[in-house]
C-alpha positions as CSV (number, residue, x, y, z in Angstrom):
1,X,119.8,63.5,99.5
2,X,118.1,65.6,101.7
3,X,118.1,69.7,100.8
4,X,120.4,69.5,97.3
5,X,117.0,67.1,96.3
6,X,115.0,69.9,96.5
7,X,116.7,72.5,95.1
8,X,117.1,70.1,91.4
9,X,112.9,71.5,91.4
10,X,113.1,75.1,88.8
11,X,109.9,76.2,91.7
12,X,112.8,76.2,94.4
13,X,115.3,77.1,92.5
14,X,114.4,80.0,91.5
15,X,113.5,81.2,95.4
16,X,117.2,80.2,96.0
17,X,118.1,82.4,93.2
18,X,115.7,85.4,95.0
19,X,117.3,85.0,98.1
20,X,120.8,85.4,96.9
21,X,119.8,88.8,95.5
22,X,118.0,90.0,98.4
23,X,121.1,89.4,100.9
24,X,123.7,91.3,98.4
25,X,120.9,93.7,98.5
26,X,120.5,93.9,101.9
27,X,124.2,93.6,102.9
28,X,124.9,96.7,100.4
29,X,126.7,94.4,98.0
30,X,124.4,95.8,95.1
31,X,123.3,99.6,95.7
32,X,120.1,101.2,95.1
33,X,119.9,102.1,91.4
34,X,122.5,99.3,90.4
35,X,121.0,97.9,87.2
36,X,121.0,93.6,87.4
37,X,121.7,91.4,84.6
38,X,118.8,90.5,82.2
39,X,116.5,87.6,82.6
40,X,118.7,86.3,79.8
41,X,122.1,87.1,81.1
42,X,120.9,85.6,84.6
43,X,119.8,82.5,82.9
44,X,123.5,81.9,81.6
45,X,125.6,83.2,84.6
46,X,123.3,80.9,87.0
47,X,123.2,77.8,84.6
48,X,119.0,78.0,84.9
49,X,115.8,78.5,82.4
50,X,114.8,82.1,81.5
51,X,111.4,81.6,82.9
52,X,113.3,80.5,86.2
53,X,115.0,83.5,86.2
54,X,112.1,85.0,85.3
55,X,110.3,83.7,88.3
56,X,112.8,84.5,90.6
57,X,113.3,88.8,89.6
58,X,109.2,88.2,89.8
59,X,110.1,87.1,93.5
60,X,112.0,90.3,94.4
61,X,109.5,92.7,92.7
62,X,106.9,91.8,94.6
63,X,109.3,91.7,97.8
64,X,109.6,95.3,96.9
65,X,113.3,94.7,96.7
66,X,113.2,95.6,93.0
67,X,111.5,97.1,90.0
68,X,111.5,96.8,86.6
69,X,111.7,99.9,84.6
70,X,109.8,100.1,81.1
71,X,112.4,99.4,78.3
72,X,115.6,99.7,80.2
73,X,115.4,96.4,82.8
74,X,115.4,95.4,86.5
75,X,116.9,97.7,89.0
76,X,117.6,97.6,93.2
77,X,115.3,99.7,94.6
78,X,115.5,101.3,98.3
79,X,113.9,98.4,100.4
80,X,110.2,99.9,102.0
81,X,111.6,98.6,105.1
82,X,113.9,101.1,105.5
83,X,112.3,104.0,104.0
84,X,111.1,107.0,107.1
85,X,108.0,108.2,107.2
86,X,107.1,111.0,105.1
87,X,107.3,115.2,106.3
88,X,103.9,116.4,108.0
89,X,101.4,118.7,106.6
90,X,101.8,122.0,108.7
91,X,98.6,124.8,108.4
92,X,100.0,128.4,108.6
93,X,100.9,129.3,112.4
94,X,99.0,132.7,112.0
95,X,95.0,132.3,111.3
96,X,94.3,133.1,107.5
97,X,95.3,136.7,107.1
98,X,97.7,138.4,103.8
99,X,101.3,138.4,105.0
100,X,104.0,140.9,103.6
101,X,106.6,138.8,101.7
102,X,109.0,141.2,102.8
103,X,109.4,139.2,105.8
104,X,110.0,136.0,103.5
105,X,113.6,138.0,101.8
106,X,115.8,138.8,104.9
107,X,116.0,134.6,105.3
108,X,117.3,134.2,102.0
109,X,120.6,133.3,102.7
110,X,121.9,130.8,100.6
111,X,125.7,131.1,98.7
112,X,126.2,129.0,95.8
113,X,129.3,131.3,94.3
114,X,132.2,129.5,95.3
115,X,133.7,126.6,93.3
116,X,134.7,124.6,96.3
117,X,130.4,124.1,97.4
118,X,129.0,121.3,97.0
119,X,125.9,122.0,95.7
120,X,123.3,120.4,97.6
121,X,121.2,123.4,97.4
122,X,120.5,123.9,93.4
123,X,117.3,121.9,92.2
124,X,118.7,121.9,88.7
125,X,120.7,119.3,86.1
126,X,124.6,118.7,87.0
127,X,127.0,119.8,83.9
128,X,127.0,115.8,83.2
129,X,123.6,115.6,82.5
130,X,123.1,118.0,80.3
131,X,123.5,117.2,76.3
132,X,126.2,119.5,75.2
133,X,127.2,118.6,72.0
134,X,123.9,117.9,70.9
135,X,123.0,121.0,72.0
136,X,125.9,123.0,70.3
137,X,124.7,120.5,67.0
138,X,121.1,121.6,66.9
139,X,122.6,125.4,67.9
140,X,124.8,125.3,64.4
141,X,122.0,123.8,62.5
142,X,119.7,126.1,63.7
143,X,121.7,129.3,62.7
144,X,123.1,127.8,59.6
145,X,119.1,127.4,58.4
146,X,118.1,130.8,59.3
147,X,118.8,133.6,56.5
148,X,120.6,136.1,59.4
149,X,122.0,133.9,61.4
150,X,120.0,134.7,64.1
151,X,120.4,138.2,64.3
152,X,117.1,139.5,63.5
153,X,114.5,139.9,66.0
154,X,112.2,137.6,66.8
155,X,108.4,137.8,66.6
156,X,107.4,139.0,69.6
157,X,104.7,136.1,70.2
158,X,107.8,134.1,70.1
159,X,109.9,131.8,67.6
160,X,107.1,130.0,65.6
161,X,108.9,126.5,65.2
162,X,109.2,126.5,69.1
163,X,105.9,127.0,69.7
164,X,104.5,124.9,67.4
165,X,107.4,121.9,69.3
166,X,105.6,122.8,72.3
167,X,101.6,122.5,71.0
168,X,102.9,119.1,70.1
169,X,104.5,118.3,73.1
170,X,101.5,119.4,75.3
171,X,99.7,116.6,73.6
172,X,102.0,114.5,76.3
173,X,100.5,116.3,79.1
174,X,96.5,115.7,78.1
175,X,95.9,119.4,75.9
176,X,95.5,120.2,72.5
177,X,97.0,123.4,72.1
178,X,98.1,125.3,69.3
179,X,101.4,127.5,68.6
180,X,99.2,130.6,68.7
181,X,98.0,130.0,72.4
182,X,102.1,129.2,72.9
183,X,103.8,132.7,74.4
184,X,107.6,132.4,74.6
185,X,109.7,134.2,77.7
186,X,113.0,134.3,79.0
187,X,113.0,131.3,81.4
188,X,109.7,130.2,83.6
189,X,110.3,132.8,86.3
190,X,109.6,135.3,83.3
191,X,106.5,133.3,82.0
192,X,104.8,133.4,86.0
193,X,105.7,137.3,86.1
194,X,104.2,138.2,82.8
195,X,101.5,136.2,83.9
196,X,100.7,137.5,87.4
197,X,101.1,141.4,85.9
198,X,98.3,140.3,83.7
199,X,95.9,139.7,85.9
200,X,96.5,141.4,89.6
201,X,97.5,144.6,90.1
202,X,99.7,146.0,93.9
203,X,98.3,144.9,96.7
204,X,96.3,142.1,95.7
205,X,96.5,138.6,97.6
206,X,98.0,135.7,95.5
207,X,97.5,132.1,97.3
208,X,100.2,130.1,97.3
209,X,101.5,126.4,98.2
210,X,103.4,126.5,101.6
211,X,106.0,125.4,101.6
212,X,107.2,127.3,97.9
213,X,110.1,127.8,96.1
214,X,111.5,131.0,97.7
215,X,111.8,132.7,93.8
216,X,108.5,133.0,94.3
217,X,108.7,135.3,97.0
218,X,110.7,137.5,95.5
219,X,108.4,137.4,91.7
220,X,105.6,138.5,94.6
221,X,107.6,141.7,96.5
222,X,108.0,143.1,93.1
223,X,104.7,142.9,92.3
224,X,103.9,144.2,95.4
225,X,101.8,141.8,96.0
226,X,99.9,140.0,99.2
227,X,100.5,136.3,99.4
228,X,98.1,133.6,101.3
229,X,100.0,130.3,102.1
230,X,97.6,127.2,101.7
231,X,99.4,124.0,103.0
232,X,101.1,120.9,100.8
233,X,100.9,117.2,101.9
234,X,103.8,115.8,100.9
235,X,102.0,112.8,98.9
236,X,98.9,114.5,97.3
237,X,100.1,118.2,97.4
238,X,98.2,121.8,98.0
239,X,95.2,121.5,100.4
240,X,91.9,122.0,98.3
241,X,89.7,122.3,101.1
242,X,92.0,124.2,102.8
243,X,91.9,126.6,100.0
244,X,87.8,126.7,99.8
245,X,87.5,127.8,102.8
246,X,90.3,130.5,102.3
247,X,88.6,131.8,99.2
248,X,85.5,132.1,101.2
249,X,87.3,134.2,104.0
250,X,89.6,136.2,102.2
251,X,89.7,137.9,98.2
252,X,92.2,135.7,96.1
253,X,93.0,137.4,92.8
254,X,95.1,134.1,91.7
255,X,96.7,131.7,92.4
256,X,99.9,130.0,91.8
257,X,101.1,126.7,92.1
258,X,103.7,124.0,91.0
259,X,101.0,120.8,91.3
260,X,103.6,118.3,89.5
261,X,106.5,117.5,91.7
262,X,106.8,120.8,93.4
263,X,109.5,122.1,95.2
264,X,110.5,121.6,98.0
265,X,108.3,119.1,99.1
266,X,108.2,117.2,95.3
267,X,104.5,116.4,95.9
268,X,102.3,115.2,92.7
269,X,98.2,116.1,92.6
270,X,96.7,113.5,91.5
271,X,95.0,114.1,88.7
272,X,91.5,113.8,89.5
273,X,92.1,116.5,92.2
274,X,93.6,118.5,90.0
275,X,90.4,118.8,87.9
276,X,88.5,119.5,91.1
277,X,91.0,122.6,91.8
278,X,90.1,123.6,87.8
279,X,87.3,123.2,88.6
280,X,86.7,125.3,91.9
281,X,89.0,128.0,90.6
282,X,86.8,127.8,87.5
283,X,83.7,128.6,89.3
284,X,84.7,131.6,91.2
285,X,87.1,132.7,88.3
286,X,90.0,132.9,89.8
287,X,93.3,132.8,87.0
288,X,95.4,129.8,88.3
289,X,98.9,130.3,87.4
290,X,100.6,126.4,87.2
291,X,104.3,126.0,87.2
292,X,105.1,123.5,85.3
293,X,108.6,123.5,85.1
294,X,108.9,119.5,86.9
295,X,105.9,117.9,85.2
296,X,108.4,116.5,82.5
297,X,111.4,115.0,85.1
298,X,108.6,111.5,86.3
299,X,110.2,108.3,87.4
300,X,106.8,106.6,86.7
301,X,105.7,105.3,83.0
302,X,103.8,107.9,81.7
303,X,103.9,112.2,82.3
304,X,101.2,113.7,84.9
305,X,98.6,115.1,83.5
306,X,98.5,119.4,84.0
307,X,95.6,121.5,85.2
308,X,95.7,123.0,82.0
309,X,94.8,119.6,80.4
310,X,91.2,120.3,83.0
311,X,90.9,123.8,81.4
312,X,87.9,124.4,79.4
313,X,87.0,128.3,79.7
314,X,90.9,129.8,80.1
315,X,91.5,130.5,83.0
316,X,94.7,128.2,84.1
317,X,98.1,129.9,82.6
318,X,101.0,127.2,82.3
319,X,104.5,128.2,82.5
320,X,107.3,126.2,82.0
321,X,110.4,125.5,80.2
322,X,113.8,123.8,79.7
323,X,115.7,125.1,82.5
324,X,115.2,121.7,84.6
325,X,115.4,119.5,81.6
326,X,118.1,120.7,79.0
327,X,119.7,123.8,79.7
328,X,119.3,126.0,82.7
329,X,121.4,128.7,80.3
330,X,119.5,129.2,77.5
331,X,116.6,130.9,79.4
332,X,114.2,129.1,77.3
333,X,110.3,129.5,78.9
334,X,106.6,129.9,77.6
335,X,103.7,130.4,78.7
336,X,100.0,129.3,77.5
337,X,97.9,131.8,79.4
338,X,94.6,130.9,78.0
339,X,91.8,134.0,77.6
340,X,94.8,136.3,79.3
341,X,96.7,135.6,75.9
342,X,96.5,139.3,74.5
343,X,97.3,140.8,77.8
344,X,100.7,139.0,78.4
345,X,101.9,139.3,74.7
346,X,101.7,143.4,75.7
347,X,103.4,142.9,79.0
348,X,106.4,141.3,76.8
349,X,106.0,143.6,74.5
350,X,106.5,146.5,77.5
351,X,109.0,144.5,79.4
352,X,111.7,142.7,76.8
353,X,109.7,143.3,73.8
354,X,110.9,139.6,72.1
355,X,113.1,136.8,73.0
356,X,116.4,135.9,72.1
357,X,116.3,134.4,68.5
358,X,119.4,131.8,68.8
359,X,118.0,130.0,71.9
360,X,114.8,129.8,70.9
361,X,115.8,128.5,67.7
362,X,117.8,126.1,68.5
363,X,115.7,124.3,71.2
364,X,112.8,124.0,68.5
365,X,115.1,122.0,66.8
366,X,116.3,119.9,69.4
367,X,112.7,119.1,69.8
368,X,112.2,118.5,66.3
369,X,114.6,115.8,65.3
370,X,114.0,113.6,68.6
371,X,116.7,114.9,70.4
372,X,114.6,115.8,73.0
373,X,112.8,112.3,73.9
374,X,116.1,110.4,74.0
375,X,117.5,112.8,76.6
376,X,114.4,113.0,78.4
377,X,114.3,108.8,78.8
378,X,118.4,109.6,80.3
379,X,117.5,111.8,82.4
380,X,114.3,110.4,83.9
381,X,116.4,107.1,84.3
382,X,119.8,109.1,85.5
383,X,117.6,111.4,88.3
384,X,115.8,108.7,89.6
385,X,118.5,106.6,90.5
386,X,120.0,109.6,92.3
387,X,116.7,110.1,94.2
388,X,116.6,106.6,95.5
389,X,120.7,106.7,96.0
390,X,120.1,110.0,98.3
391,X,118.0,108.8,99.9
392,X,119.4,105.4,100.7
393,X,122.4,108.0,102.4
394,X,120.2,109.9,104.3
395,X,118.4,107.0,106.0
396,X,122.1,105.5,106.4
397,X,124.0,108.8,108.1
398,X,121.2,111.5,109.4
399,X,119.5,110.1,112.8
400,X,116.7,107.6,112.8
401,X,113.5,110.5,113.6
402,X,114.3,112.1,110.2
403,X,111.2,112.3,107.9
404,X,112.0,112.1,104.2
405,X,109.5,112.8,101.3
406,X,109.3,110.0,98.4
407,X,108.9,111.9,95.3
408,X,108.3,110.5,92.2
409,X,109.6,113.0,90.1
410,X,111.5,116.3,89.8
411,X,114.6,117.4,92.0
412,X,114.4,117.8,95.5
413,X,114.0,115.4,98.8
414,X,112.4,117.6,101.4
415,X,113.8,116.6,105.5
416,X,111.7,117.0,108.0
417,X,114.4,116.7,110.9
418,X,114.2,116.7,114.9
419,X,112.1,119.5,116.5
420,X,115.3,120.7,118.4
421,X,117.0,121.1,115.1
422,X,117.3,125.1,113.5
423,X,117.5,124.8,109.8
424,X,119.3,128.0,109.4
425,X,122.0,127.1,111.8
426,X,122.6,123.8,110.1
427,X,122.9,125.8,106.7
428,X,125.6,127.9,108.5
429,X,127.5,125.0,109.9
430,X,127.5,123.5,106.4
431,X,128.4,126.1,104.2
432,X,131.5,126.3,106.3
433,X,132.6,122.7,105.4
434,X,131.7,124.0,102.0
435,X,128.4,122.0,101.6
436,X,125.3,124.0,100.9
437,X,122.1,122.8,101.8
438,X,118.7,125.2,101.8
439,X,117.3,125.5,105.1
440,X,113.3,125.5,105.6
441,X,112.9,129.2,106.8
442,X,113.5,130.3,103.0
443,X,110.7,128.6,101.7
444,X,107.5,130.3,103.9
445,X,106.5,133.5,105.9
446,X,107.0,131.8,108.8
447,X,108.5,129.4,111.4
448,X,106.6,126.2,110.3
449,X,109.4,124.7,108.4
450,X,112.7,125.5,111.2
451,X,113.6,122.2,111.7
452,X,113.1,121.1,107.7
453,X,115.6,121.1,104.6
454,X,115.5,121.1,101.1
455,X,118.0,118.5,99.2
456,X,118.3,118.4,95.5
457,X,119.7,115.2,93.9
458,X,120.5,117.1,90.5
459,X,124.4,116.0,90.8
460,X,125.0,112.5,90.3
461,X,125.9,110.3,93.5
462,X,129.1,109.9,94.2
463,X,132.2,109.5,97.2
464,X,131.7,113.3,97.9
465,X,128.2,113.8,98.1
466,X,128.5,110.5,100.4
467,X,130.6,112.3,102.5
468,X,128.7,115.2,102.7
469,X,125.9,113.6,103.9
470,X,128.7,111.5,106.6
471,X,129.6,115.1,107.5
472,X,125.6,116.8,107.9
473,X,124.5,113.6,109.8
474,X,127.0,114.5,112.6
475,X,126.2,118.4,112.4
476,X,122.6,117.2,113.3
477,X,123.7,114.8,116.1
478,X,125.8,117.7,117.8
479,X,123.0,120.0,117.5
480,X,120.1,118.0,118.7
């Protein structure tokens, strides 16, 4: 009887079971975010009990070969084993001093106008995952429901049904808020603008994560503003010691910072550090201006909390809004800027006066009748299966010294590639086989990040971004 004996025992069948899985997994026969069949479902095809193929999905999570997602089932995951090691931390090159951000624009390089780009560059939603028609439904409803259609003005605090959506939906993110703390703007970039005008004035010094989204740069130099770089580890993000000891050596007006899954490096604070940054900022009142634009696009079960949700005396402002979650179009951002509430509403009221009424409205009522959470579980689900299929590309056609981030949320996979490598000359050798990719120089004041790239996973996996990555792995190879 031999082997087939002891197989007929459900505590070795289901290990038999395991192992099948893990060598289509590991052969490529079943791709990373490949949904399996449910314990049910396996049961039948496999001719065994549920709680044997219970047992034997059991098996393979704890391998790490899979994971079950809440609600939706068991999926492959990217095997540990394979996975690089995560970018470095790298302090400023220069000793702590205020740099001119001028220096930061001239790098700024990056062409996204054609058609024929693949856009590897943009850390936003792909046309597929964005809900058109409902959008378009709640954008009828909306304007049938209002008495002008729309046309009137707005209040310039901002449409009162979407603030009082997004009071509710802070309870998410640990606050209680009301719509009167709620400030609406054209898009986030808006919100952090209104919100640095309110409380520095040219020539201050703003710190900043390093690396940063280069939009920030450019929201700085027409501020004339001063910014101080404090460094990002890719796993628990900005430096909070580092950052003591800056405010201690150099005057810090504010400071802003993207502390859930920022870009580039997608980085999450924990939470508890980011009540000791509240905290410290607290203390020395300093404003802390936190982008938020991310903190809704999480792969794990439940939304990170915000440092606003640490804020007791008003001194964090969040911004945010739907441009990385429904509709980069719509310009749809807010702000809730705490005890700096009065002196933002007047900086709208001096820079665009209200909002666009149509917009506004209908978003509050894409919120309002669920919309909203069903294409937010999508999404999550939809992104993070192109995270982990990305990456699974990378590891397979870039060289084996690459450094990758693991984020667990937002849009971007930050590279940390060979030391020999120049960023900027790989963007230039891409774009002309029509692939764009953002090179590292863009994204600080200085030469840290020259052999690092940004790449966003916002368009869905398929044969052509699998060859683009085919095509960058040799650019890399003839450059090293």
């Amino acid at each position: 009887m031999g082997t087939a004996a002891i197989f007929t025992d459900n505590d070795f069948l289901y290990a038999r079971i395991s192992g099948r899985i893990e060598k289509q997994i590991r052969e490529g026969l079943l791709k990373t975010g490949d949904k399996l069949p449910s314990v049910r479902a396996l049961s039948q095809e496999q001719n065994i009990s549920i709680s044997t193929a219970f047992k034997a999905y059991v098996e393979l999570e704890n391998m790490g070969m899979i994971e079950a997602r809440p609600k939706s089932g068991y999926y492959v995951r990217f095997s540990p084993s394979l996975l690089t090691r995560s970018p470095e931390s790298k302090p400023p090159i220069k000793s702590l001093e205020q740099t001119d951000v001028s220096q930061m624009i001239s790098m700024i390089h990056i062409n996204m106008t054609k058609e024929s780009v693949l856009r590897l560059s943009q850390s936003a939603p792909h046309l597929s995952l964005i809900p058109v028609s409902k959008l378009s439904r709640s954008m009828m409803e909306a304007l049938r429901k209002n008495p002008s259609a729309g046309t009137n003005y707005e209040y310039g605090q901002g449409n009162i049904s979407l603030r009082k959506q997004i009071a509710k939906n802070a309870f998410n993110w640990g606050s209680h808020v009301t719509e009167n703390d709620v400030v609406t703007t054209h898009g986030c970039m808006e919100a952090l603008l209104f919100c640095l005008r309110a409380v520095t004035q040219p020539g201050d010094t703003v710190a900043i994560e390093s690396p940063t989204y280069f939009g920030i740069f450019n929201v700085m130099l027409s501020l004339g503003l001063q910014v101080l770089e404090i460094p990002v580890d890719p796993r628990n993000g900005v430096d909070i010691d580092y950052l003591a000891q800056a405010i201690d050596k150099v005057t810090i007006k504010a400071c802003l910072f993207i502390p859930n899954f920022s870009n580039p490096v997608g980085s999450c604070i924990p939470d508890h550090r980011k009540q000791q940054l509240v905290t410290l900022l607290s203390n020395k009142q300093i404003p802390l201006i936190e982008d938020d634009i991310y903190g809704e696009i999480y792969f794990g079960k439940s939304r990170p909390r915000t440092c606003k949700s640490f804020d007791t005396e008003g001194w964090v402002m969040l911004c945010s809004s739907v441009s990385k979650s429904i509709a980069p179009g719509y310009r749809v951002g807010w702000c809730i800027p705490g005890r700096f509430k009065d002196q933002v509403i007047n900086i709208k009221m001096m820079h665009t006066v209200t909002s666009t009424t149509p917009t506004q409205a209908a978003i509050a009522l894409f919120f309002e009748t669920g919309r909203y959470d069903l294409h937010m579980r999508k999404l999550r689900k939809a992104l993070h299966t192109q995270c982990l299929r990305y990456t699974q590309a990378i590891t397979t056609y870039f060289p084996a010294d690459i450094k990758i981030s693991q984020p667990q949320g937002g849009y971007t996979l930050w590279i940390e590639l060979n030391k020999n490598i120049n960023a900027l000359e790989l963007y230039h050798a891409a774009i002309t086989q029509n692939i764009s990719i953002a090179p590292g120089q863009i994204f600080t004041t200085d030469a840290r990040f020259s052999n690092f790239i940004r790449i966003s996973f916002g368009i869905p996996f398929d044969a052509e971004v699998e060859r683009s990555f085919k095509i960058l792995g040799e650019l890399i190879r003839r450059m090293e």
